[in-house]
C-alpha positions in Angstrom: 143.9 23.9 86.8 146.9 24.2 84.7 149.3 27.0 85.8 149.7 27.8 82.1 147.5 27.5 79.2 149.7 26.9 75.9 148.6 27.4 72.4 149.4 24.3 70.1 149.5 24.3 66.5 146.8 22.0 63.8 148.4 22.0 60.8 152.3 22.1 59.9 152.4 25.1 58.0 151.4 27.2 60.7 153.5 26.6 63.3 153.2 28.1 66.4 155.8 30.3 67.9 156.1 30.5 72.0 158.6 33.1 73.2 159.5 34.9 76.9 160.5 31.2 78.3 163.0 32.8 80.9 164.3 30.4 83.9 162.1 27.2 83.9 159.5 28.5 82.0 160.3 26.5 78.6 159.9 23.6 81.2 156.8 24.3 82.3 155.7 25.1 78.8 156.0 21.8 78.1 154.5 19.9 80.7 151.5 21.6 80.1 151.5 21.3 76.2 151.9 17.5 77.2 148.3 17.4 79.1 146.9 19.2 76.2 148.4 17.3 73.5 146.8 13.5 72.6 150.3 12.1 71.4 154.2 11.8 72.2 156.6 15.0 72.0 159.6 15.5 70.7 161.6 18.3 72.0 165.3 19.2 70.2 167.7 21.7 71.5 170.9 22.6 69.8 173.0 22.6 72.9 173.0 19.1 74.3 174.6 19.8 77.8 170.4 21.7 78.2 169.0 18.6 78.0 169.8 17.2 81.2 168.5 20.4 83.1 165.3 20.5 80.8 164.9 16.8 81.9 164.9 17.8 85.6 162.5 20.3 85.1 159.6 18.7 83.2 160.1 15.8 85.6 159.6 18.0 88.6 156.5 19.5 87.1 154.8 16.5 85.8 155.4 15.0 89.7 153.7 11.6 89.4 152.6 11.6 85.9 154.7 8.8 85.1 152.8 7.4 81.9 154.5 11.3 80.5 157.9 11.7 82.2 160.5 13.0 80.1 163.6 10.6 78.6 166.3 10.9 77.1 167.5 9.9 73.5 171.5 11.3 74.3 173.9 11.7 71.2 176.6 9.7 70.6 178.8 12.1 72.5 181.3 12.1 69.8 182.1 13.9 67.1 181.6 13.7 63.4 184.1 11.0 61.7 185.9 10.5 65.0 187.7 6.9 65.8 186.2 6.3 68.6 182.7 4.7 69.4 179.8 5.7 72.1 180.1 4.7 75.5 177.8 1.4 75.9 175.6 3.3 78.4 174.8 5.7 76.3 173.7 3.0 72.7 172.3 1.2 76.0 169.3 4.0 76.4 169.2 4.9 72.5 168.0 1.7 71.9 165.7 1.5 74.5 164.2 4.4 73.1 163.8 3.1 69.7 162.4 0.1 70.7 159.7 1.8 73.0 159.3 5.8 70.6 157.3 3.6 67.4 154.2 2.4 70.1 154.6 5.7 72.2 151.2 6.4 73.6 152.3 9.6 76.0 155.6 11.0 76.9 158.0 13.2 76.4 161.0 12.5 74.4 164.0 15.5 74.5 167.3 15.2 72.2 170.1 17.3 70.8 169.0 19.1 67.2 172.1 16.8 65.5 170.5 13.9 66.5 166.9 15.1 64.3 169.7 14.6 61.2 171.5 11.2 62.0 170.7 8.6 59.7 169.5 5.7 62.4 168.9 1.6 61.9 165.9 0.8 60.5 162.7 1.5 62.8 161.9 -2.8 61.9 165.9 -3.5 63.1 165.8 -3.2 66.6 162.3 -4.9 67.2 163.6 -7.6 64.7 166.9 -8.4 66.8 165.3 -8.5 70.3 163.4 -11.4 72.2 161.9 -12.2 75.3 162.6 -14.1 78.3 160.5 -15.6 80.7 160.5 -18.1 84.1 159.3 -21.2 83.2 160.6 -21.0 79.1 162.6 -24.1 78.0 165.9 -22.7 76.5 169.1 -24.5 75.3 172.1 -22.7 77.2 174.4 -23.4 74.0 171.5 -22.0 72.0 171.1 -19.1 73.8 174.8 -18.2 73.9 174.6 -18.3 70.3 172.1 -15.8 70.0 173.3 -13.3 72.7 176.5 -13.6 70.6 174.3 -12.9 67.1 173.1 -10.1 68.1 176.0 -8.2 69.8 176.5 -9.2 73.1 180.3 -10.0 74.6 180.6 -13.2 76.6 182.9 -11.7 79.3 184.1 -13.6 83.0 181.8 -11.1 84.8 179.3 -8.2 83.9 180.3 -5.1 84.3 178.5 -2.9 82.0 175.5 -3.4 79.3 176.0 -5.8 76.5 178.0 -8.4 78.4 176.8 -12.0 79.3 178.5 -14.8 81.0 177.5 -18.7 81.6 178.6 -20.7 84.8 176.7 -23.8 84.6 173.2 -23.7 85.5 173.4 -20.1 85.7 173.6 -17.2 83.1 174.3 -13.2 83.8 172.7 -11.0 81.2 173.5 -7.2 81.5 170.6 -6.0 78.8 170.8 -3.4 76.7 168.0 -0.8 77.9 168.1 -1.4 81.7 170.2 -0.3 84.5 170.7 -3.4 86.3 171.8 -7.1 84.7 170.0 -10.1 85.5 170.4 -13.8 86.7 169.0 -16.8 85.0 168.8 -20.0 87.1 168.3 -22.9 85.3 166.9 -25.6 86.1 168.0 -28.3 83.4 166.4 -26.6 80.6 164.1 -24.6 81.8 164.2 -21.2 83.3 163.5 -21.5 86.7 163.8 -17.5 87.9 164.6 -14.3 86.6 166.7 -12.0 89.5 168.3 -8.6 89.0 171.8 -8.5 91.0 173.9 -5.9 91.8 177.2 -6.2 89.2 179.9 -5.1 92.3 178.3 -7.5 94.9 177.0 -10.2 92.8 174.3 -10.6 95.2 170.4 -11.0 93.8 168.3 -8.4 94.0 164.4 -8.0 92.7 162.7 -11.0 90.9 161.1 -10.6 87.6 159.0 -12.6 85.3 160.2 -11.7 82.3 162.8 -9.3 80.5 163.5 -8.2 77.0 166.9 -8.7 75.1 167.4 -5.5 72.8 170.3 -5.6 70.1 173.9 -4.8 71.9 174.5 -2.1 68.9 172.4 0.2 66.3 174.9 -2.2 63.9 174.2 -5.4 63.2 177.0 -7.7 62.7 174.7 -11.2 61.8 176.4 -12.8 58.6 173.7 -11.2 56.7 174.7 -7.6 58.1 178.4 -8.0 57.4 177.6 -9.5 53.6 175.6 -5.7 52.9 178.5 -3.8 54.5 181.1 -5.5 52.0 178.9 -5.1 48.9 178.0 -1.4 49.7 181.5 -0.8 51.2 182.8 -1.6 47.5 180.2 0.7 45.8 180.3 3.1 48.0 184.9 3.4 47.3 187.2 3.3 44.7 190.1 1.1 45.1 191.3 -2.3 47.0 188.9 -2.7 50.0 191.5 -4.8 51.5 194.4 -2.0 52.4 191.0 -0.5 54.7 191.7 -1.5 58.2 187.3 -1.0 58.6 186.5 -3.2 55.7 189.4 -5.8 56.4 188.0 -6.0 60.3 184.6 -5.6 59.7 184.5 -8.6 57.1 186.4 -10.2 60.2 183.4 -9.6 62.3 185.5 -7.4 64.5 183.8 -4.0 65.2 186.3 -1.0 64.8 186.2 2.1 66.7 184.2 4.7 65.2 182.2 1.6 63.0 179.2 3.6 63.7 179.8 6.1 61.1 179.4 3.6 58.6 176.1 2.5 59.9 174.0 2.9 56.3 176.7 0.5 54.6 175.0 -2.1 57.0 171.2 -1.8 55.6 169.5 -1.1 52.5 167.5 1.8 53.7 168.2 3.9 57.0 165.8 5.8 59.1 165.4 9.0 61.4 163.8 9.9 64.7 161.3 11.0 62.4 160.5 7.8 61.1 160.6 6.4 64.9 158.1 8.8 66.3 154.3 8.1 65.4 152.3 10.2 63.2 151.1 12.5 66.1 153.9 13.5 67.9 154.5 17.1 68.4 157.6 18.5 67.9 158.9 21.8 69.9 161.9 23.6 68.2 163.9 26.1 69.1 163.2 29.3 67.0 166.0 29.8 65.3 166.6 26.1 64.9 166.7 25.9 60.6 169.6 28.2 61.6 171.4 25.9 64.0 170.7 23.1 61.8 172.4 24.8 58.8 175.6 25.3 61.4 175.4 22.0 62.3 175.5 20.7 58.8 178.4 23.2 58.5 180.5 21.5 61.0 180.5 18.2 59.8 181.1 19.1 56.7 184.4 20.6 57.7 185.1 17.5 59.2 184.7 15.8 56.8 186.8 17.8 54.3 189.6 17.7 56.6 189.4 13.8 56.9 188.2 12.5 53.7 191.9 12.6 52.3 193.0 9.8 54.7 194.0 7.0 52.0 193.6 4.6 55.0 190.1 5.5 56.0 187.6 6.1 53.3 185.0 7.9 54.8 180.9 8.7 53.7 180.4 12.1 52.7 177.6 13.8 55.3 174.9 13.2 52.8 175.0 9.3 53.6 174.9 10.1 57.6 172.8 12.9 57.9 170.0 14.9 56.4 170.3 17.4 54.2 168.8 20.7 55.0 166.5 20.7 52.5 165.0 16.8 53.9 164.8 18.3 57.3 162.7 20.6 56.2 160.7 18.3 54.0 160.2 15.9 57.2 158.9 18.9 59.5 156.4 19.7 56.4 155.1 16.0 56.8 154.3 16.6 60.4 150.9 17.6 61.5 152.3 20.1 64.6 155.6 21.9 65.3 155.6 24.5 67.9 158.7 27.0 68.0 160.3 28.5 70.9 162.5 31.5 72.2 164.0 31.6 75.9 164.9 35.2 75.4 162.6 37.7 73.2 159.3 39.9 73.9 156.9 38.2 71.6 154.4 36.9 74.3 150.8 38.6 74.8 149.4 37.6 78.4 146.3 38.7 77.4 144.7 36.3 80.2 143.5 37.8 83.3 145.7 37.1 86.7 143.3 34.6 88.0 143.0 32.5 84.9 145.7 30.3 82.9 147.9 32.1 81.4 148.4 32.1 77.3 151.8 32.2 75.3 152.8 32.9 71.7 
């Protein structure tokens, strides 16, 4: 028996509202709503250093419910228009995530309230740039090193962190985007003769797989194709000579800049949202005042951008192209068939429910 019985919303323009979550309790909230609910859920919290803990927590109650445990889909960990770009770990388990959120059975899914806004790649783009391999598939090494390299991946002397590959004869190291370990192909001629993880600081094989997937190294391609878009929408998109913009002039280069990734829509004709990435039945749990902390979130980047859109030497999109607006945050959440909202602090909860029975909150 469930140690608390949650109420879940049926249609989105009713949401309903949970409050009195003190200590683990939004936690525990959760896990429950996740054995009641037939779908995915997508919790958002404004502070991203809580998602972490919140992780720990649903994980402890869910114990061995693995087909549900919770994951992360972290921000970049930067901020708004900065000149830097995300550590690879971190675009490592983003686009696991999109690859696995479109065909998400079960599960919970926890991110920052920013990340709700950010214009993402196309749900079709990371599916369309990723492949399979398997033990016994017959593979041309020069082949092969041509696709890592088209769809992001650096061919380095030894791999050290995701998105890195490197070929010594028979043998090729992968670190792929999406695990935690790289792997070790051992050819034999042409064909793939086994598929070992190895440990990056020993070099020494580890388990044996059959078969592993290759996701994109980035959420920006930069195929021919990709870098053709960017320079056509990179010339709409400003005024002036293209040319005297170190972004455009590198990018057309096929050289990723730091901070590339907040051009990301110049690379596609259409962009999408977690929103887009989630399917049709996924609940979402927000916090209560979270239209609120979105409207302060938008407020933010805005000021970032007004105090860096006057660099002659980096054109830079407004937030509109990178983010949704309040009003299409709103407009997505109508489209939703469930959204529960949620207070840590507050008195609104009735435990109407007797001591020996599950407990009900609003």
């Amino acid at each position: 028996m469930p140690k608390l019985q949650t109420i879940l919303p049926d249609s989105p323009d009713k949401p309903v509202r949970w409050g009195g979550l003190f200590g683990a309790g939004l936690a525990l909230a959760v896990t429950e709503a996740s054995h009641q609910h037939d779908g995915p859920i997508v919790v958002a919290l404004s502070n991203p250093r809580q998602l972490q803990v919140l992780a720990h927590e649903i994980n402890f109650f869910l114990g061995d419910s693995h087909a549900r445990e919770a994951q992360l889909f972290p921000d970049w960990e930067t901020l708004a228009y900065d000149l830097f770009s995300p550590h690879q770990e971190i675009t490592s388990a983003r686009l696991s995530l999109l690859a696995a959120l479109p065909k998400l059975k079960h599960g919970i899914v926890l991110t920052a309230t920013e990340s709700l806004l950010q214009k993402l790649p196309p749900v079709d783009y990371v599916l369309g740039h990723s492949f399979n391999l398997k033990t016994g598939d017959q593979i041309d090494i020069h082949e092969l090193r041509e696709r890592l390299t088209h769809v992001g991946y650096h061919l380095v002397n030894q791999v050290l962190t995701q998105g890195e590959f490197t070929i010594r004869g028979g043998i090729v190291d992968i670190f792929a985007m999406g695990t935690r370990q790289p792997f070790r192909l051992d050819m034999f001629g042409d064909e793939i003769d086994s598929i070992r993880y190895f440990d990056p600081d020993t070099q020494r094989s580890t388990d044996a797989t059959e078969q592993i997937m290759l996701l994109p190294a980035r959420e920006i391609p930069f195929t021919e194709n990709a870098i053709k878009t960017f320079r056509h929408a990179f010339r709409s998109e400003f005024e002036g000579d293209p040319a005297k913009q170190l972004v455009y002039e590198e990018t057309s280069k096929g050289n990723p800049t730091p901070g590339i990734e907040y051009y990301l829509p110049l690379f596609y004709d259409e962009t999408a949202t977690l929103f887009e990435y989630a399917p049709d039945n996924t609940l979402f749990i927000l916090e209560g005042d979270h239209q609120t902390q979105v409207q302060a979130i938008l407020a933010q980047i805005q000021d970032r951008y007004e105090n860096r859109r006057h660099d002659i030497n980096r054109k830079i999109l407004p937030p509109g192209r990178l983010y949704l607006t309040q009003q299409e945050y709103s407009a997505e959440l109508k489209t939703r068939p469930q959204a529960v909202q949620f207070a840590q602090t507050g008195k609104n909860v009735d435990w109407r429910a007797p001591s020996n029975h599950p407990q009900t909150i609003r």
